[in-house]
C-alpha positions as a Markdown table, in Angstrom:
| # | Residue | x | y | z |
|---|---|---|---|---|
| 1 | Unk | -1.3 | -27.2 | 1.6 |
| 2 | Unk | -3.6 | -25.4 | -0.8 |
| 3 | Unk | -0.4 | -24.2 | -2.4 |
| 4 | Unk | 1.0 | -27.6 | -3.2 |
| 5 | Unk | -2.5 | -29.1 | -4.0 |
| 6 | Unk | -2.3 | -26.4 | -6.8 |
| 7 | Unk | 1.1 | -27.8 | -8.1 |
| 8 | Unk | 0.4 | -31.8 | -8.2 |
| 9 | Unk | -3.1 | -31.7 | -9.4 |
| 10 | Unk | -4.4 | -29.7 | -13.0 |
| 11 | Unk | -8.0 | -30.8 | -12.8 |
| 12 | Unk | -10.5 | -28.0 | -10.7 |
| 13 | Unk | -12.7 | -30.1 | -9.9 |
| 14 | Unk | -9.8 | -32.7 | -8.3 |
| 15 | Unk | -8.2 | -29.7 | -6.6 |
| 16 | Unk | -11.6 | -28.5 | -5.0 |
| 17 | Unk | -12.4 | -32.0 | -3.4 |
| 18 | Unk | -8.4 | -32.1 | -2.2 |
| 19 | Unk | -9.3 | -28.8 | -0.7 |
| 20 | Unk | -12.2 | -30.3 | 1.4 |
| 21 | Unk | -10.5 | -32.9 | 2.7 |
| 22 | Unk | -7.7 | -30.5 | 3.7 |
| 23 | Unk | -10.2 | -28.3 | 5.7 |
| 24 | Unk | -11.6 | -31.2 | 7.4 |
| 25 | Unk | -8.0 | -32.3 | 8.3 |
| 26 | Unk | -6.7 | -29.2 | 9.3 |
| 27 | Unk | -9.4 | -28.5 | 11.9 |
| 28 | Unk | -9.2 | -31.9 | 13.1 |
| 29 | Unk | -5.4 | -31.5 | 13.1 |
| 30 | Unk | -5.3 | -28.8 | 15.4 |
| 31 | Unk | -8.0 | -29.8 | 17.9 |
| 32 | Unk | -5.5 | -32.1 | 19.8 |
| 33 | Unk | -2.8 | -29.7 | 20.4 |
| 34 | Unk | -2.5 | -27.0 | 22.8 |
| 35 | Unk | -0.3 | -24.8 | 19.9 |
| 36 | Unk | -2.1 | -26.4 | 16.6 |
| 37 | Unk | -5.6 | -24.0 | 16.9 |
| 38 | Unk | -6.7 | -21.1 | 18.5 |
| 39 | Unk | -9.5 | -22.1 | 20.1 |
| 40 | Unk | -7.2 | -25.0 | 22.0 |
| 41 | Unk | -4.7 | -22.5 | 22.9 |
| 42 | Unk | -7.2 | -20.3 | 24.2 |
| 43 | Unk | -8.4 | -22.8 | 26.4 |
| 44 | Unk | -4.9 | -24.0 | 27.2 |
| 45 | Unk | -3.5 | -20.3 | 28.4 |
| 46 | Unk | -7.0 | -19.7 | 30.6 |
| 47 | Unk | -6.1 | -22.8 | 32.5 |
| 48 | Unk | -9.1 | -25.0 | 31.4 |
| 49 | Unk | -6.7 | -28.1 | 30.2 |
| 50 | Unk | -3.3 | -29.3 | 30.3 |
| 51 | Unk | -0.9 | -29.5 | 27.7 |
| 52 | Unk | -0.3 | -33.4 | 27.7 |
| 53 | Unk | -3.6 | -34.7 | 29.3 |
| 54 | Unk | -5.6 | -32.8 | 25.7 |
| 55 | Unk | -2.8 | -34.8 | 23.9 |
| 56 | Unk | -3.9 | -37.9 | 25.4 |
| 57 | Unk | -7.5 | -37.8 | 25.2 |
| 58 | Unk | -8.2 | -36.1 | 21.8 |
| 59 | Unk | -5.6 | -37.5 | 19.4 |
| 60 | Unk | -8.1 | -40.5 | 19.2 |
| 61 | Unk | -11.3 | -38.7 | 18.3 |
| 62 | Unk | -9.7 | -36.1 | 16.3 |
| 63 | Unk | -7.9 | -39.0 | 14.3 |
| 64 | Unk | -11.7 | -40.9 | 13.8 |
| 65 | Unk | -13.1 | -37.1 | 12.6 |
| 66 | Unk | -9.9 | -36.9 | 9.7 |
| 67 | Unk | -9.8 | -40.5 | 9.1 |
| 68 | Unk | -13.9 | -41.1 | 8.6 |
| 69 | Unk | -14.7 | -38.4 | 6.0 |
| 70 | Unk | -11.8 | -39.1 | 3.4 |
| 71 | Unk | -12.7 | -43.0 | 3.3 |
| 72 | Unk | -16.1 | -41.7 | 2.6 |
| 73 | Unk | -14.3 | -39.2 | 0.4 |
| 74 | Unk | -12.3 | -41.7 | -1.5 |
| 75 | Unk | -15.0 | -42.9 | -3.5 |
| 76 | Unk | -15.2 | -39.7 | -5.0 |
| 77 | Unk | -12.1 | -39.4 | -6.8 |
| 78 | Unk | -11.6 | -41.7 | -9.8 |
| 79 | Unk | -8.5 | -42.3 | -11.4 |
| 80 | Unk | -5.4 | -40.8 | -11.6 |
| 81 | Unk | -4.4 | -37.1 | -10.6 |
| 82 | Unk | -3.5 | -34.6 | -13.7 |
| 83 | Unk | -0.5 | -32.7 | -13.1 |
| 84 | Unk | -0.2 | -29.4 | -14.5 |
| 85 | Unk | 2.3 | -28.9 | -17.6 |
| 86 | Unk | 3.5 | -25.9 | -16.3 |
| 87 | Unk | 6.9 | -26.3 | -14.6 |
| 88 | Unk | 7.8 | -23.9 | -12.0 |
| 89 | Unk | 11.3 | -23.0 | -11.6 |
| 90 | Unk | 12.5 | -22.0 | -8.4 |
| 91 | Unk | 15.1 | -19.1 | -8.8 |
| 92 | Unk | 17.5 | -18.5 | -6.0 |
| 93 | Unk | 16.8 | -21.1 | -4.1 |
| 94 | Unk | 18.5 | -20.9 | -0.5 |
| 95 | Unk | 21.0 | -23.7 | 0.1 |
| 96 | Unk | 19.4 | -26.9 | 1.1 |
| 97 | Unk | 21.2 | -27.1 | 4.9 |
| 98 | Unk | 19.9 | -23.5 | 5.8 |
| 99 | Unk | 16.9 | -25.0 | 4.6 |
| 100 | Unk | 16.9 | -27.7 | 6.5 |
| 101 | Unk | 18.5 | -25.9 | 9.5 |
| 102 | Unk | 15.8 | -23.2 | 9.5 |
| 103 | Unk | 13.0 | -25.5 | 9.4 |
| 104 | Unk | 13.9 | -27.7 | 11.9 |
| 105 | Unk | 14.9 | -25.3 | 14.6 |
| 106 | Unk | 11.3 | -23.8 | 13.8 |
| 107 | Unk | 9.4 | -26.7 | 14.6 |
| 108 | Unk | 11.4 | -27.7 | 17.4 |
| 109 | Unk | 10.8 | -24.2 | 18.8 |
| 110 | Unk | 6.8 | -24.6 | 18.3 |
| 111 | Unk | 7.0 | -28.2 | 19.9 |
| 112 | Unk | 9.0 | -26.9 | 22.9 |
| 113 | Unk | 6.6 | -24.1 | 23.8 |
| 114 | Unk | 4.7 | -26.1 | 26.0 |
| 115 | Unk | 7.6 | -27.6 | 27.8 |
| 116 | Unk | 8.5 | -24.0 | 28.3 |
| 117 | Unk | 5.1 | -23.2 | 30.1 |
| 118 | Unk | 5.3 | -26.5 | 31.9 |
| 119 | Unk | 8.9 | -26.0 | 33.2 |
| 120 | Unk | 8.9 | -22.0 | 33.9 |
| 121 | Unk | 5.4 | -21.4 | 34.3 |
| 122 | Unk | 5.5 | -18.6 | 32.5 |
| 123 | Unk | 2.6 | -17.5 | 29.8 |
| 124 | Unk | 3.4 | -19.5 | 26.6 |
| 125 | Unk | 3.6 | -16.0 | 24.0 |
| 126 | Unk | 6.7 | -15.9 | 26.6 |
| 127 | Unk | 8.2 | -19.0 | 24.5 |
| 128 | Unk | 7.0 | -18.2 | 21.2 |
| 129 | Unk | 8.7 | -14.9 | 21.8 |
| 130 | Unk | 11.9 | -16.1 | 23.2 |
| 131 | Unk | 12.0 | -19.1 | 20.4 |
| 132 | Unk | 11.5 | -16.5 | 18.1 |
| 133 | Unk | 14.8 | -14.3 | 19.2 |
| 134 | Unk | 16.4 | -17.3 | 19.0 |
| 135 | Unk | 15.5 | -18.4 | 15.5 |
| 136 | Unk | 16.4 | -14.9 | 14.0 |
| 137 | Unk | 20.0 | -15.0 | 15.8 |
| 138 | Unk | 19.8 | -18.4 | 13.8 |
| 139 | Unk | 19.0 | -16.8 | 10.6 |
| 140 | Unk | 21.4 | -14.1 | 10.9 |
| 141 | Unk | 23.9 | -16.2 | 11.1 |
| 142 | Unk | 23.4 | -18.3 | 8.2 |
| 143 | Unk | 23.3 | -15.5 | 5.9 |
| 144 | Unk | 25.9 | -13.1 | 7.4 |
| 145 | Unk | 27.8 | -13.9 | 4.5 |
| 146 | Unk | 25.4 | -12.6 | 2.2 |
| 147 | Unk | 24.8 | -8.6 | 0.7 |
| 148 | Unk | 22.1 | -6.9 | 2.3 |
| 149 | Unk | 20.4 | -7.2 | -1.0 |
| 150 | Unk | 20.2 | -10.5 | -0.8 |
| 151 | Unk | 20.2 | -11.5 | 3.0 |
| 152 | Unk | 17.0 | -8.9 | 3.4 |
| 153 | Unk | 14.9 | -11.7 | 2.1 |
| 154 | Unk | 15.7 | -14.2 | 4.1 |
| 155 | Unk | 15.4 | -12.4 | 7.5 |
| 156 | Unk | 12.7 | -12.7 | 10.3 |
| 157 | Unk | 12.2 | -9.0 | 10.4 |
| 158 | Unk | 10.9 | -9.6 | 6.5 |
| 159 | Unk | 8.5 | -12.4 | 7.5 |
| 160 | Unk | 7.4 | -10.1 | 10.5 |
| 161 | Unk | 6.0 | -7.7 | 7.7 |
| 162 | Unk | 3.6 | -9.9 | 6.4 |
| 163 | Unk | 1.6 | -10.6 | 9.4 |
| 164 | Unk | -2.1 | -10.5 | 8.8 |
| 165 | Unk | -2.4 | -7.4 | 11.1 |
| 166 | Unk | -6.2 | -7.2 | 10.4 |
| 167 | Unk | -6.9 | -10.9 | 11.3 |
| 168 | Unk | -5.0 | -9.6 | 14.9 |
| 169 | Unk | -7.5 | -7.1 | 15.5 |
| 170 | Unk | -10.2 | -9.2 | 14.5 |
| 171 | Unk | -9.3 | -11.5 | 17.2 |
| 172 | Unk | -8.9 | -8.7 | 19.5 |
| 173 | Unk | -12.2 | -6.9 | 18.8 |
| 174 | Unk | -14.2 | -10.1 | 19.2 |
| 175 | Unk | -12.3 | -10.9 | 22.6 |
| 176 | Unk | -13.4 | -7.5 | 24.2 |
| 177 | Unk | -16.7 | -7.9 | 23.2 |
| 178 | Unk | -16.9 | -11.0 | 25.0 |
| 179 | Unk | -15.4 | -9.4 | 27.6 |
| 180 | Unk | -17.7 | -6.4 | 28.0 |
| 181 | Unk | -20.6 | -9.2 | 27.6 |
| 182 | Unk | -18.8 | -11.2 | 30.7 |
| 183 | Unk | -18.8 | -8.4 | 32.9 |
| 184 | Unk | -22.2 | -7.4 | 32.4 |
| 185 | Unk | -23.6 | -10.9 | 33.7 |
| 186 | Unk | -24.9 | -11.9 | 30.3 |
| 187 | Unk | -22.8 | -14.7 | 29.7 |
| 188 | Unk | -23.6 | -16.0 | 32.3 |
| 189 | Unk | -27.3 | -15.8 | 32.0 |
| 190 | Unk | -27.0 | -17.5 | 29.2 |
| 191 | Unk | -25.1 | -20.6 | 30.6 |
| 192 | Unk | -28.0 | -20.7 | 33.3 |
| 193 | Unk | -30.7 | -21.1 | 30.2 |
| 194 | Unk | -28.4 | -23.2 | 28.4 |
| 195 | Unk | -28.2 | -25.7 | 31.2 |
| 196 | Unk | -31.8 | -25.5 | 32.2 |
| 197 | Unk | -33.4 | -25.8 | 28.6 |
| 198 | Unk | -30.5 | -28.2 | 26.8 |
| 199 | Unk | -29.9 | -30.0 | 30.7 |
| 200 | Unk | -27.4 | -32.5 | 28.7 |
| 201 | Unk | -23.9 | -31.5 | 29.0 |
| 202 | Unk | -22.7 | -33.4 | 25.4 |
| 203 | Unk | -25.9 | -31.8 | 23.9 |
| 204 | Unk | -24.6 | -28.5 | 24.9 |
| 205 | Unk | -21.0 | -28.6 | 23.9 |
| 206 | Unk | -22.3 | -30.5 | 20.6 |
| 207 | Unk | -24.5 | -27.6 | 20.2 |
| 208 | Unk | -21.8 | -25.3 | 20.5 |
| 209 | Unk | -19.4 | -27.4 | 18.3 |
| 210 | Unk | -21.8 | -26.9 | 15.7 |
| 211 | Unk | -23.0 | -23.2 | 16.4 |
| 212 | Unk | -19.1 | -22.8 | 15.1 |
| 213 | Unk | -19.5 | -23.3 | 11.3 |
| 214 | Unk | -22.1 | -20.2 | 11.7 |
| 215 | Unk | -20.2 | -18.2 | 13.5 |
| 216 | Unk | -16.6 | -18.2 | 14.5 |
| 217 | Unk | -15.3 | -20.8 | 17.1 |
| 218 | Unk | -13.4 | -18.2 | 18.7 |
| 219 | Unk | -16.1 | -16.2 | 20.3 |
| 220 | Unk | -17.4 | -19.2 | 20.9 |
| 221 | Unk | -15.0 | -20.5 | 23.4 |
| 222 | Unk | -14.5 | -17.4 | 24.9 |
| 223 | Unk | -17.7 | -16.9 | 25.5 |
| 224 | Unk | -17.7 | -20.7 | 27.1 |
| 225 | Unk | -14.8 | -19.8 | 29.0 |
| 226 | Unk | -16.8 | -16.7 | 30.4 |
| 227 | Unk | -19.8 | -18.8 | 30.8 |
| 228 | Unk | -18.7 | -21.8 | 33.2 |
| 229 | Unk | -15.8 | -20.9 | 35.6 |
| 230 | Unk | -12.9 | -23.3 | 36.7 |
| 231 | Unk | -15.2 | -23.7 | 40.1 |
| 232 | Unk | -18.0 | -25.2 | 37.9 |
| 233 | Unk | -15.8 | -26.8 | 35.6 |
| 234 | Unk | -12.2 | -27.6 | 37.1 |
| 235 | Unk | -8.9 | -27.9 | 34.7 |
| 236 | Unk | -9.2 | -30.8 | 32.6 |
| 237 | Unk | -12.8 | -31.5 | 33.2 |
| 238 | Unk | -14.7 | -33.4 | 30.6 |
| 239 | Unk | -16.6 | -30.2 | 29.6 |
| 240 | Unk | -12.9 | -28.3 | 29.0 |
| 241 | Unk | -11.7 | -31.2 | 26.5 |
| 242 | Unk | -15.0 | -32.0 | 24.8 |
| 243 | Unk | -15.4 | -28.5 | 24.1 |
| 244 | Unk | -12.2 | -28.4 | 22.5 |
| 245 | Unk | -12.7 | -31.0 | 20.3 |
| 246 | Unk | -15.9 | -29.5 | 19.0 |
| 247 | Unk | -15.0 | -25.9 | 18.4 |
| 248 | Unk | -11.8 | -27.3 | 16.7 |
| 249 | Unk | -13.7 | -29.6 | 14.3 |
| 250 | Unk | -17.2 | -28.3 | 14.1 |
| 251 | Unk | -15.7 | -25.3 | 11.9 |
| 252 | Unk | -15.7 | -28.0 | 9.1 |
| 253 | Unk | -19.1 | -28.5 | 8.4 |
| 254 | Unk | -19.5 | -25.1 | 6.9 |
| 255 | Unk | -16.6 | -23.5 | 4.4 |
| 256 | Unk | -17.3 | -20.0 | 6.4 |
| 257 | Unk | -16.6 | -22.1 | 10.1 |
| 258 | Unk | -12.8 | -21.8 | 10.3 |
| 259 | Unk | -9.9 | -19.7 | 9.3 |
| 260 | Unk | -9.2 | -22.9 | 7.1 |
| 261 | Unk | -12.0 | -23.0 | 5.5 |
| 262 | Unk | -12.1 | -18.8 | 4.4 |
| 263 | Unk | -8.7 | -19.3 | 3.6 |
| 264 | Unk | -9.2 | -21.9 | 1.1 |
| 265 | Unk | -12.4 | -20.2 | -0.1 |
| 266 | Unk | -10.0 | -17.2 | -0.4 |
| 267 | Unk | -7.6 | -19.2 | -2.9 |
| 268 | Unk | -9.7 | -21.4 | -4.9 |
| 269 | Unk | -12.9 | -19.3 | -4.7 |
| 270 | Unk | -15.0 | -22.4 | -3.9 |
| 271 | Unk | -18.7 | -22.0 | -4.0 |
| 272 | Unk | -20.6 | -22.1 | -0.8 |
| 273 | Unk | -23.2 | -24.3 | -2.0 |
| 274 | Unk | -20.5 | -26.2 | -3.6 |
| 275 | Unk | -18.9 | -27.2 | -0.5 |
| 276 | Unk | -22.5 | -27.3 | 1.3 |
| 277 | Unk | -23.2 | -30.2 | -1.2 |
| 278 | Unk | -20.3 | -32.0 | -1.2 |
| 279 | Unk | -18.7 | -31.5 | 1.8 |
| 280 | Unk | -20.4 | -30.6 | 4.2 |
| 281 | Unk | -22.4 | -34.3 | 5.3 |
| 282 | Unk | -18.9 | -36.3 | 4.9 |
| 283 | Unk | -17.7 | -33.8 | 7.8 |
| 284 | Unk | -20.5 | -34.1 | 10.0 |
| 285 | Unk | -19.9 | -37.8 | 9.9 |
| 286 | Unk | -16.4 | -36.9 | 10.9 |
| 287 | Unk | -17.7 | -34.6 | 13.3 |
| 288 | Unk | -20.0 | -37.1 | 15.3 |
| 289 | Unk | -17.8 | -40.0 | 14.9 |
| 290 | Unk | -15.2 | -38.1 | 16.6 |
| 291 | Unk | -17.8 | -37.4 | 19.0 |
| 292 | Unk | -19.1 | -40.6 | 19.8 |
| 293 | Unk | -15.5 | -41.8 | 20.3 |
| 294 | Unk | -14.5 | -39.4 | 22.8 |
| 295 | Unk | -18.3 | -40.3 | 25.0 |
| 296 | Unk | -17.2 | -43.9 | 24.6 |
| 297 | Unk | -13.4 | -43.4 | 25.7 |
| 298 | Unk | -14.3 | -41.2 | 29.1 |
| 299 | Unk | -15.0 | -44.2 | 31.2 |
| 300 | Unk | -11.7 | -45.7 | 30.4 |
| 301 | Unk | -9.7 | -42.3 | 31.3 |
| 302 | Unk | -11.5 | -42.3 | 34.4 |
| 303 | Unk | -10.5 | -45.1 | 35.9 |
């Protein structure tokens, strides 16, 4: 998105508020869907909610936290958008149908990924995995008509090589440590304090939700999901789906809270204090609007 924001508007300063607002909808993007963040998914494969019934009860909220910071954010931007004089050819384009074909079938794959899990029961990195096969018999197909030259750019195996291998073990170093905190009781020791000093359950996951700007929301949840079991906390509890809302849209308030939000930082070197400034307040009003609607919609789901 950053990429395109680049292309349609000239101005920096334009471009930087764009890139705010596309933190804050990213973030709140994902936090309804079991395959659009991390922290979601992570909560989805331990067992903690349900594919459909997170779709049901956060699209709402997560809509309020996108929707409430860019009306706020409108009054910002004055004007019309400069686009940059610079045109960009695209050489070599791929023909439009494999376009099209390729895209589609990729989506559809990632949408289907749940229903796989749902139907087979089977872990959902089973899906992406088979999908995957699937889409690179697609692409091989397309372009068997091509040299090797040429087809070598348009294959999965060339994708594959530009995985961010060192965001991988990132995930994976923070996801032992968790675990060798889990095993040694201290997770759990910490839950018990939580509970007794905070006592609130919303005040607790809000805390959290929050805690994840400072530090990543991944070790976040996985140190929730060490810290209350399914026994305290059944699948689909209230706890499960209001903690997946926050982790997934608490990253906004601070530019260093998300992989959105480094990512940008990465590409259009915004300023910390920058985005602290201007920012940072019209996505904590996102934040706890989102918030407020979920409290407010429980009742009705429980009935």
């Amino acid at each position: 998105m950053i990429s395109l924001v680049r292309k349609l508007a000239a101005d920096k300063k334009d471009r930087l508020l764009f890139a705010g607002a596309i933190i804050i909808a990213a973030n709140a993007g994902g936090a309804w869907s079991p395959i659009g963040d991390v922290t979601t998914t992570m909560l989805w494969i331990g067992g903690q909610i349900t594919a459909g019934n997170i779709i049901i009860k956060l699209i709402l909220p997560s809509l309020v936290c996108m929707i409430f910071p860019l009306l706020v954010m409108r009054f910002f931007l004055k004007g019309e958008v400069q686009t940059p004089s610079e045109q960009f050819e695209n050489t070599e384009a791929p023909n439009e149908l494999h376009r099209n074909i390729v895209f589609f079938a990729g989506v559809g794959i990632l949408l289907l990924v749940p229903v796989f899990k749902t139907l087979t029961h089977l872990p959902p990195f089973m899906g992406i995995l088979l999908g995957l096969g699937v889409l690179w018999i697609i692409v091989e197909i397309l372009h068997s008509d091509k040299d090797e030259q040429d087809r070598k750019y348009y294959t999965v195996s060339y994708a594959l090589r530009k995985i961010d291998s060192p965001s991988i073990l990132f995930f994976l170093g923070i996801l032992l440590a968790i675990a060798a905190l889990e095993s040694t009781g201290e997770l759990q020791q910490l839950a018990q304090g939580m509970d007794e000093k905070i006592k609130n359950q919303n005040l607790i996951v809000l805390s959290i939700g929050l805690l994840s700007s400072i530090v990543d929301n991944v070790p976040l949840v996985a140190a929730s999901m060490g810290m209350y079991s399914l026994h305290q906390y059944p699948t689909d509890h209230y706890f499960w789906e209001f903690l997946a809302y926050c982790t997934g849209t608490g990253g906004s308030v601070l530019i260093i809270g998300s992989v959105a939000g480094v990512a940008v930082m990465g590409i259009e070197k915004i300023d910390f204090l920058w985005y602290l400034k201007r920012i940072s307040w019209v996505a904590l009003i996102g934040y706890f609007a989102g918030a407020v609607v979920y409290i407010l919609q429980a009742p009705v789901f429980s009935h």
